[in-house]
Every structure is written in C-alpha cells, then in structure tokens.
C-alpha positions as CSV (number, residue, x, y, z in Angstrom):
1,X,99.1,100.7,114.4
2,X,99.5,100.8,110.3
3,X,102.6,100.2,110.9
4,X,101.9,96.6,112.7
5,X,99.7,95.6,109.5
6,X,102.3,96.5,107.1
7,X,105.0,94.6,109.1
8,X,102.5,92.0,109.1
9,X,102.6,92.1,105.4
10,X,105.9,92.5,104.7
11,X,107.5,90.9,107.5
12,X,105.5,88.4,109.7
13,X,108.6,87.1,112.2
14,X,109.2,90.4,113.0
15,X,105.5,91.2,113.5
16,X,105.4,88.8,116.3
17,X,108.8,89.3,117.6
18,X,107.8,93.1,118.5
19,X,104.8,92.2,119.9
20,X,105.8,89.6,122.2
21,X,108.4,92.4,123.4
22,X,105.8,94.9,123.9
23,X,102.9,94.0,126.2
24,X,101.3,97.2,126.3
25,X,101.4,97.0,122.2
26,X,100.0,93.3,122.3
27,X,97.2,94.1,125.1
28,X,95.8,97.3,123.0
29,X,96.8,95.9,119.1
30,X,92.7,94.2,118.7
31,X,91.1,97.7,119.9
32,X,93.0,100.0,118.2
33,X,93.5,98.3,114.6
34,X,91.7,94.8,114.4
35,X,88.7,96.4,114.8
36,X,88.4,99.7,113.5
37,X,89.5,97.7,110.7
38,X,86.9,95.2,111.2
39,X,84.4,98.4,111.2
40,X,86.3,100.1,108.1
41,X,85.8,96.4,105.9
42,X,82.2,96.4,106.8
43,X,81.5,99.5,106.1
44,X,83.1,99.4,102.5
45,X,80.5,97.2,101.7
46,X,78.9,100.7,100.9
47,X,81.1,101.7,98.0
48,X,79.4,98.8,95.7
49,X,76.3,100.9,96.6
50,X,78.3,103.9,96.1
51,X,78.8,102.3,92.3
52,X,75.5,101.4,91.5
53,X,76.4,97.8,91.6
54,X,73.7,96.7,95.1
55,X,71.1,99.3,96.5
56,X,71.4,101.0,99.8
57,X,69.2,97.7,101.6
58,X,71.5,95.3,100.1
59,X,74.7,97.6,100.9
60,X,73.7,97.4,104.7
61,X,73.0,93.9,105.1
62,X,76.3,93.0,103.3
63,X,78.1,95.5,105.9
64,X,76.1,93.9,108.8
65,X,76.9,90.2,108.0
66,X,80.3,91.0,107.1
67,X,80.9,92.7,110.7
68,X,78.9,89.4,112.1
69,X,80.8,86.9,110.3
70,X,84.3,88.2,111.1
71,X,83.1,89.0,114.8
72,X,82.3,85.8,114.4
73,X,85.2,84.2,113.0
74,X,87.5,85.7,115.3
75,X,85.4,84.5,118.4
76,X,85.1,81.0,117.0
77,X,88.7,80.8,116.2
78,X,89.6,81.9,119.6
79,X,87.5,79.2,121.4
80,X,89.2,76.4,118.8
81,X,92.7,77.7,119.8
82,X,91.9,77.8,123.6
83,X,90.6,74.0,123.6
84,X,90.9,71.8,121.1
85,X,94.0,73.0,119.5
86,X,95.7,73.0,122.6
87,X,95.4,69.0,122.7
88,X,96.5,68.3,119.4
89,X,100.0,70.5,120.0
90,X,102.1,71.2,123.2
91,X,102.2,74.6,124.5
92,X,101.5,77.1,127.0
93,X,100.4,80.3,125.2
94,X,97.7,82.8,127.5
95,X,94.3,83.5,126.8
96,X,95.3,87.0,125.5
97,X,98.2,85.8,123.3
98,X,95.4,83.3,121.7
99,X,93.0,86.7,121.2
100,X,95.6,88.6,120.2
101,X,97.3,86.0,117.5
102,X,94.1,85.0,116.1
103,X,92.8,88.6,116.1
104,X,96.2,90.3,114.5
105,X,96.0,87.1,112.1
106,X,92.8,87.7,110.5
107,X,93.9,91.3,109.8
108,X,95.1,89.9,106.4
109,X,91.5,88.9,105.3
110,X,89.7,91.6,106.6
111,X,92.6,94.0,104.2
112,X,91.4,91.4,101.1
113,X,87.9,92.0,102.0
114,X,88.5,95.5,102.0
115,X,90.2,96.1,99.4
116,X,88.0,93.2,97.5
117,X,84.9,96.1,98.7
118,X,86.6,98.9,97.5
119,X,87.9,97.8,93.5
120,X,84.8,98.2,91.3
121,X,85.3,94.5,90.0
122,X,86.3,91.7,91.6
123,X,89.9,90.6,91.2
124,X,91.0,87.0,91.8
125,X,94.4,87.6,93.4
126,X,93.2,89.4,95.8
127,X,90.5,86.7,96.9
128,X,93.3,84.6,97.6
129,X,95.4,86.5,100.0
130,X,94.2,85.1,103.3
131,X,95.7,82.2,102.0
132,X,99.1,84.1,103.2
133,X,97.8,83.2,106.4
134,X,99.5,79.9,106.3
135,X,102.8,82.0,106.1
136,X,101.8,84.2,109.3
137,X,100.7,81.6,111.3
138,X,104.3,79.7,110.9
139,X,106.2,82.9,111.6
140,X,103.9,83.2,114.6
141,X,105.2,80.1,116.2
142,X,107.5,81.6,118.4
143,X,105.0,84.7,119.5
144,X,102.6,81.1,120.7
145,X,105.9,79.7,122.2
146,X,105.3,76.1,120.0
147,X,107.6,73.5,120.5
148,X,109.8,72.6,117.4
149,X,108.1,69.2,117.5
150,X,104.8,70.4,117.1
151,X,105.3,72.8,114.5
152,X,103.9,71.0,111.3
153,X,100.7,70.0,113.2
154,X,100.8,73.7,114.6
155,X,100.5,75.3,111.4
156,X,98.3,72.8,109.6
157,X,95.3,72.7,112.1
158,X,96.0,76.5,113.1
159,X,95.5,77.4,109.2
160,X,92.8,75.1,108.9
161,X,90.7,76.7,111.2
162,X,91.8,80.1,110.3
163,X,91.0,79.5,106.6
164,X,88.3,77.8,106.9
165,X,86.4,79.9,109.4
166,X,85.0,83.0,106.8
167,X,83.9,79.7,103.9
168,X,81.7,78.3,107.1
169,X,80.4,81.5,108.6
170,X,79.3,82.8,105.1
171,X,78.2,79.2,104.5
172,X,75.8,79.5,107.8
173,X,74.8,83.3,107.2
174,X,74.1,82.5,103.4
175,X,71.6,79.6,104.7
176,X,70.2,82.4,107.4
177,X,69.6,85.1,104.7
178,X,68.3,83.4,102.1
C-alpha cells in the first residue's frame, strides 16, 4: 500500500489507472492505508509533546481533533461528491469509486500533516502540498469516468471542496475548543 501513496506522489494518472483495473485494490485501498495513515498523522501530534513544544493534554487533543477533522473531511467530502457535485458535472462514477477517490485523495494532506507533526518547526512548503491536490484530482478524471466537457468544472469544484474542507473543519473545531 506504500507503494499506491508514492505512485500517488510521483505519478497520479497512473495511480488511478491501476486502481480502476484492480477492484479488489480499490475496495481495500481506505482500510489498509487511508486510515492507518489517518491514525499514524493523529497520532504524530505526540512528537511536539515528545519535543517539549505542547504538554501531554494539549498533545491528545491535537491528535483527537486532527483524527475528527479528517474523519470529518473525508465524510463531508464524500456526501458533496455524491450530490451536489454530481449536478454541476455529468457522470456516472459509484458510491465506492466516490469513497475511494476522495479518500486516496486526501492521502496527500494527511502525508503534509504528518510530516508537518513530525519536523520540530514548521516549514512552509510543506503546508502547501495539499495544494497538489488540484493536480490529482485532474489525473483522476478518468478513474471518475468524467466527460471531456466537464473537465474544467470537474476539477475546479472537486478541488474546491477538497481544499477547502481541512480550512472549514479546523475553522468549526477551533470555534468548538476554544
């Protein structure tokens, strides 16, 4: 399953290629690496405890809300791509391509996270990797079986919501915590 994040990374088209080939692959890709990595990200929340930079209390909430605002995130984003993004562009995708693409997706900001977790200081560039989203979800086109017209609005409104997502979740569990 490493090997379907790094070919994520390093090669998106193919990504989705080999996992529209491969059902068995596809059906078990969100148990056996979306999240354990989900659980892996939250749990690096520790090593800033593990630093001295948060105590042990603030290191467990951070874990808990980050597991709740990806669960969160991917659930949200799954509902969006089931019913309203299926008016705005013409396709015929299933419900488990839908889990599965929005799931395998979000893999690339749950790595930022993590990694973001793990460095002892923050590092810019690597807060702006989910941005390579954008670049994942057009490659994915094919896996979702979108029409060449409806490409452009596609990508735009897919991205949107993936990107946006994380900014409103943390917006709604920042209000919640504090």
């Amino acid at each position: 399953m490493i090997r379907a994040l790094i070919q994520l990374i390093f090669n998106p088209y193919n990504a989705w290629q080999e996992l529209s080939s491969d059902s068995i692959r596809e059906r078990y890709l969100p148990l056996l690496l979306v999240y354990p990595l989900l659980i892996i990200t939250a749990l690096s929340t520790y090593v800033h405890y593990w630093y001295g930079y948060t105590s042990f209390a603030e290191a467990t909430r951070e874990a808990l809300i980050t597991l709740l605002k990806f669960s969160a995130c991917i659930v949200t984003a799954f509902v969006l791509m089931i019913k309203p993004g299926r008016r705005h562009y013409t396709t015929n995708y299933s419900k488990t391509q839908a889990h599965v693409f929005v799931a395998y997706t979000y893999t690339i900001t749950l790595l930022s996270a993590l990694i973001n977790n793990i460095l002892p200081s923050d590092f810019a560039f690597i807060q702006f990797m989910p941005v390579y989203i954008i670049w994942i979800v057009f490659q994915g086109r094919d896996y979702l079986k979108i029409p060449q017209e409806n490409i452009f609005s596609y990508t735009v409104i897919t991205s949107i919501i993936l990107l946006g997502l994380p900014f409103a979740w943390d917006s709604i569990f920042d209000t919640l915590t504090h």
